[in-house]
C-alpha positions, -999 to +999 in steps of 0.1 A: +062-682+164+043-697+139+017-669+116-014-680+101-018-669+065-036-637+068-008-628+091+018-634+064-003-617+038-005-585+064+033-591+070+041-593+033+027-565+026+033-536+053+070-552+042+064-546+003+054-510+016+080-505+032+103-512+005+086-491-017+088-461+002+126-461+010+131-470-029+108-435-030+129-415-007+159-426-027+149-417-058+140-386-045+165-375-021+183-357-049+157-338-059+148-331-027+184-320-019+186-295-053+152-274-044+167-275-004+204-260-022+183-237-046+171-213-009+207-214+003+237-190+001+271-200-017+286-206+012+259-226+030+256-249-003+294-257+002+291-266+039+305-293+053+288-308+072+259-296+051+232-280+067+199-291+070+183-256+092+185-225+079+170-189+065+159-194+030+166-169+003+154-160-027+184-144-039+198-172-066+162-167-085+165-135-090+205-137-099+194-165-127+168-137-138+190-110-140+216-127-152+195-146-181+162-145-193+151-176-182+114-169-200+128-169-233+147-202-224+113-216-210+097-207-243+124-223-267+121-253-242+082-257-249+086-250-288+110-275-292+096-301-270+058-299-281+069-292-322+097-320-319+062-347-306+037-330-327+062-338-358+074-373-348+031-380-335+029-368-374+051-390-388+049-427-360+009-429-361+007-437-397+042-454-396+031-476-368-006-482-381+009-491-414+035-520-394+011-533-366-019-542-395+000-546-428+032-559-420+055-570-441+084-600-438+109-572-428+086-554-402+103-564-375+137-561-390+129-525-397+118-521-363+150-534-348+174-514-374+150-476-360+161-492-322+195-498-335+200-464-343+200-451-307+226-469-300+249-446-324+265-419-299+252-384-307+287-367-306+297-394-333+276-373-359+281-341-341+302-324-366+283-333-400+251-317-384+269-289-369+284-284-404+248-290-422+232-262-395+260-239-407+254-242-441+215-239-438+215-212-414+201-231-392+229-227-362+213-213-331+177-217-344+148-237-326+137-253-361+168-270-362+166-288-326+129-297-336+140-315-366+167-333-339+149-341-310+121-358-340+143-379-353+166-389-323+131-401-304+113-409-335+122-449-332+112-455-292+076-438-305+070-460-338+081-488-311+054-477-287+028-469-309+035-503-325+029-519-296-003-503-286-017-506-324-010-543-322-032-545-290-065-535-309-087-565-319-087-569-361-119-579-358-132-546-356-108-528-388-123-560-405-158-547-397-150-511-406-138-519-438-163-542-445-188-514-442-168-493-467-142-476-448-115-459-458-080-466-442-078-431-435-114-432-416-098-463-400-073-443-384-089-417-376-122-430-361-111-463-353-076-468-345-068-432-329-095-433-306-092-466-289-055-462-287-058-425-270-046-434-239-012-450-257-006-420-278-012-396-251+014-413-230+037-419-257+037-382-267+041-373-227+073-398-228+086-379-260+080-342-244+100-353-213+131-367-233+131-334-255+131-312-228+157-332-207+182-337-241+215-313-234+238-323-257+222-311-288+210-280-273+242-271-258+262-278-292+237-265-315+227-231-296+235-200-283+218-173-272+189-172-293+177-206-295+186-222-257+169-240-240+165-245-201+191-277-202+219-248-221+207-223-191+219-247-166+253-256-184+258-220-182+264-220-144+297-241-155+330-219-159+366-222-154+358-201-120+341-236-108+308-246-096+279-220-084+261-247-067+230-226-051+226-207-083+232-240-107+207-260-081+181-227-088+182-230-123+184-266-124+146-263-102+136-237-128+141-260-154+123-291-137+097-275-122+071-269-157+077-307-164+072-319-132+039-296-129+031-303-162+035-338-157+017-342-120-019-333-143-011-356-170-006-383-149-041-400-160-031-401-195+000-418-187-009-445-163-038-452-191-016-457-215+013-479-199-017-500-191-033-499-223-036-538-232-027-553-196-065-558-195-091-571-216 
């Protein structure tokens, strides 16, 4: 049977659709599949087959309550997350403004060697900073993961910024400074502002990875300064696996990002897209 065109547009599409929304379920079956395990006993997270109908329960929030504050781990979670991208912001914007409109012969290389560094697995330097904490006093203390989580996402945010900063016509710093401005009012009134939506979304991309990063904060912390990713590894003994109660405390720990995430969404799509369009 042969289609006319807008037949194969209309085909192409409900198919493209379609393939988008099983990629979707996909992804987020095992989400899904945690919060579902999170309102189940022990025993019915172990089932097999596994169940799909049953009574909820409440009980493995309050045992991950009682059992550990999981406020205080919330809190050390948002310090370290929103100081770690308020530092390395502090530090990339005037890194990255410096690069994208007075670069050097070795900008690029400098670039590359920041990337390279992530490359470098963390529990290779594991015992010279655990040693350095010790020393300092720093063990166990949210300061000490701030200073971390800046440094090991500092180079995908002086990449990001760079990339936006480049974007931004040179026409118009040329206009600014022929009119007298400073580079510092350059950045702030020129540069920051037309590159909002990038920063925004860069310092969203930042707050995720520092509130998802475990192995520092399971290596580096104890009781004091844990975060939500240490609260989960807790529900890991020699006993075995508490399934319900790791998949409540694993929905505990998503839940603020995802929320916090869901109302920032403008600010990210905005700046993902920031340049696509002129």
């Amino acid at each position: 049977m042969n289609l006319t065109l807008s037949q194969r547009k209309k085909v192409s599409t409900w198919s493209l659709g379609l393939l988008s929304w099983i990629v979707a379920l996909v992804i987020f079956f095992p989400i899904l599949w945690m919060v579902m395990t999170s309102f189940k006993t022990e025993l019915q997270a172990i089932s097999t087959p596994p169940l799909f109908m049953w009574e909820p329960t409440l009980e493995n929030f309050s045992v991950v309550q009682e059992r550990s504050d999981y406020f205080k781990y919330a809190m050390n979670s948002v310090i370290t997350s929103f100081g770690a991208t308020f530092l390395a912001l502090l530090i990339a914007v005037p890194a990255a403004y410096s690069m994208a409109f007075s670069p050097s012969k070795r900008t690029k290389d400098i670039l590359l060697w920041m990337l390279s560094t992530k490359m470098l697995p963390a529990v290779g330097v594991l015992m010279p900073i655990y040693l350095l904490a010790q020393s300092t006093g720093l063990l166990d203390n949210v300061f000490s993961l701030i200073i971390i989580f800046t440094m090991i996402n500092l180079p995908i945010i002086m990449w990001m910024l760079f990339t936006y900063f480049k974007e931004i016509p040179k026409d118009i710093l040329e206009a600014c400074r022929m009119d007298g401005a400073s580079t510092f009012a350059e950045l702030r009134y020129i540069v920051m502002p037309l590159s909002w939506g990038g920063i925004a979304s860069t310092g969203l991309l930042s707050i995720v990875l520092c509130w998802n990063e475990a192995f520092w904060s399971i290596n580096l912390t104890a009781a004091d300064a844990g975060t939500l990713t240490a609260l989960i590894a807790s529900y890991s003994s020699p006993e075995g696996l508490f399934w319900a109660k790791l998949s409540a405390a694993s929905t505990l720990a998503c839940a603020p990002i995802v929320v916090f995430g869901w109302f920032c969404q403008k600010q990210l799509v905005q700046g993902l897209t920031f340049g696509a369009v002129k």
